[in-house]
C-alpha positions as CSV (number, residue, x, y, z in Angstrom):
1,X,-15.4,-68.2,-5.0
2,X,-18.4,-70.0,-5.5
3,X,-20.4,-68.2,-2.7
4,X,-19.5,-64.8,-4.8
5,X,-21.0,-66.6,-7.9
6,X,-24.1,-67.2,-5.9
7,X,-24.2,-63.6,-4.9
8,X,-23.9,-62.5,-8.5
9,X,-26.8,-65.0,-9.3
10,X,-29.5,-63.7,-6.7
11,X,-28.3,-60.0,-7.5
12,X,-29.6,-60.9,-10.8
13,X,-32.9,-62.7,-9.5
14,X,-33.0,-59.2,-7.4
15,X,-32.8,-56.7,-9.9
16,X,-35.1,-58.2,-12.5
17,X,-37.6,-58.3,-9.6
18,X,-37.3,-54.9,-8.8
19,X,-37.7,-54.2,-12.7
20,X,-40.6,-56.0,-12.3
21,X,-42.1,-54.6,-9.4
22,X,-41.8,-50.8,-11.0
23,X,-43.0,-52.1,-14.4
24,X,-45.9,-53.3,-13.0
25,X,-46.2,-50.3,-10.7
26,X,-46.6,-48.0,-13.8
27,X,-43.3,-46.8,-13.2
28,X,-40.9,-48.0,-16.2
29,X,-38.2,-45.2,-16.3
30,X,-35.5,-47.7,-14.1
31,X,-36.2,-51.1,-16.1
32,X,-33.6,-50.5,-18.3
33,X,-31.1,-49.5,-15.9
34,X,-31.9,-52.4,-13.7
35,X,-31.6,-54.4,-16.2
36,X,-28.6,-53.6,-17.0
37,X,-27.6,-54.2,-13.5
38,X,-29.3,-57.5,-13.3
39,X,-27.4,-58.8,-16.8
40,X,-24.2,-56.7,-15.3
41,X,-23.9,-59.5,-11.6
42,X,-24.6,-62.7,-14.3
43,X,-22.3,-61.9,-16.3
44,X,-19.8,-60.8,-13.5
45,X,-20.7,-64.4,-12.2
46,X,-20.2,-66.5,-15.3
47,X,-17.3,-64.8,-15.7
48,X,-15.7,-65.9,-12.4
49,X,-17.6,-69.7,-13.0
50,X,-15.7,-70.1,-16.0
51,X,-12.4,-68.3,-15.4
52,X,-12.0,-68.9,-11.8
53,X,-11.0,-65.6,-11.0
54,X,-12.7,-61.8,-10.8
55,X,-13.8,-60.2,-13.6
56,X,-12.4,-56.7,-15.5
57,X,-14.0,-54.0,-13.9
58,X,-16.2,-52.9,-17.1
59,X,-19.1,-52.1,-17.2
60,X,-20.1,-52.7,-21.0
61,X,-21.8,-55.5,-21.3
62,X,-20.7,-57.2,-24.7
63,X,-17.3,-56.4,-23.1
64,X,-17.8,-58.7,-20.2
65,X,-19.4,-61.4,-22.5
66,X,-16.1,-61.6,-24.9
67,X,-14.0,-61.3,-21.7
68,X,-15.4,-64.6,-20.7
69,X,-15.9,-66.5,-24.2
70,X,-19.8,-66.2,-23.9
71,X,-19.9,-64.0,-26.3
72,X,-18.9,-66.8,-28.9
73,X,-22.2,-69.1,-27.9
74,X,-24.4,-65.3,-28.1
75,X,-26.6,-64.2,-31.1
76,X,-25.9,-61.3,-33.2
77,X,-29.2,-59.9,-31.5
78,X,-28.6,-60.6,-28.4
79,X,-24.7,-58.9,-28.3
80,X,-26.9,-55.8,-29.9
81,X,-29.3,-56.2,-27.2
82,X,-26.3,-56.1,-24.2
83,X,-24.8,-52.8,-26.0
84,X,-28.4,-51.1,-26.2
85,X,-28.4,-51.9,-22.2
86,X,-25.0,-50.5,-21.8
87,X,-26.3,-47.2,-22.5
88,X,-28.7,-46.9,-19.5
89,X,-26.0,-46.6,-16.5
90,X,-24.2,-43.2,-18.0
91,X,-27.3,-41.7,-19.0
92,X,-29.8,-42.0,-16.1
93,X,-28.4,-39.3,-14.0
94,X,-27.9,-37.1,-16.6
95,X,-31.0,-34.4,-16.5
96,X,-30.4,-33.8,-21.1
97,X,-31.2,-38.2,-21.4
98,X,-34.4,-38.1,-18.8
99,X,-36.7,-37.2,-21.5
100,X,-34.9,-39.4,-23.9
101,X,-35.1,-42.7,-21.6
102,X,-38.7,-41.4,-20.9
103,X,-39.9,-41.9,-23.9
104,X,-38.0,-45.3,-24.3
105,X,-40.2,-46.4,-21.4
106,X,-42.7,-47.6,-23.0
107,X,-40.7,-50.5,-24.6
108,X,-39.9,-51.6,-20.5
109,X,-41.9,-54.7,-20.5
110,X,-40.0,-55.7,-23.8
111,X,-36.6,-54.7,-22.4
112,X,-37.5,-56.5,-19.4
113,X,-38.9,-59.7,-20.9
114,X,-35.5,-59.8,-23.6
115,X,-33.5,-59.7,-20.0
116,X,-34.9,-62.1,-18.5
117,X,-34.9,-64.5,-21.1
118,X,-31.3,-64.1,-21.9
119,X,-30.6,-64.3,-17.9
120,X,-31.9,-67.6,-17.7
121,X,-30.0,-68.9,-20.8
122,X,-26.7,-67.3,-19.4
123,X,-27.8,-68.5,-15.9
124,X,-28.1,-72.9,-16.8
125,X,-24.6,-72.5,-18.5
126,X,-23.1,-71.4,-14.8
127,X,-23.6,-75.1,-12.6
């Protein structure tokens, strides 16, 4: 299982890139979503680190944290900042949020700097 929780861990190392890559790009609409992604595969990983087995199939963050006790070693800030990213995978392909995640884009480069930070604090509890 451990080559899966690699997987999750460069998936994570992927998706922030790419969030990267379009923020610096001029193009922020996706930085939320793939950070949600990226936050999504770490926590899918730490998950199966510390359980030793798959995760639920869920795709709310905060959800996945509680599922595998991480949530208990989480601040209140940062659980509030894992169910603000939950919003971004039902919404982008829906045409009535576009203009709502559009103007949220200008906060990418915080979004994207509060996600990486909090993937390398899940990232050195997984060994």
């Amino acid at each position: 299982m451990m080559d899966v929780v690699v997987k999750y861990v460069e998936g994570c190392r992927d998706d922030l890139d790419a969030a990267r890559t379009l923020l610096d790009a001029g193009r922020p609409f996706w930085v939320g979503f793939l950070c949600h992604q990226a936050l999504f595969k770490l926590l899918r990983g730490y998950f199966l680190e510390m359980q030793n087995r798959y995760p639920p199939n869920e795709s709310h963050l905060p959800t996945l944290a509680r599922a595998s006790g991480l949530d208990a070693t989480l601040t209140g800030a940062d659980l509030d900042f894992l169910h603000e990213l939950s919003f971004y995978p039902q919404v982008v392909s829906q045409s009535v949020y576009r203009q709502k995640i559009a103007e949220r884009a200008t906060e990418g480069a915080a979004v994207l700097g509060r996600a990486s930070a909090l993937a390398d604090a899940i990232r050195e509890r997984i060994s």
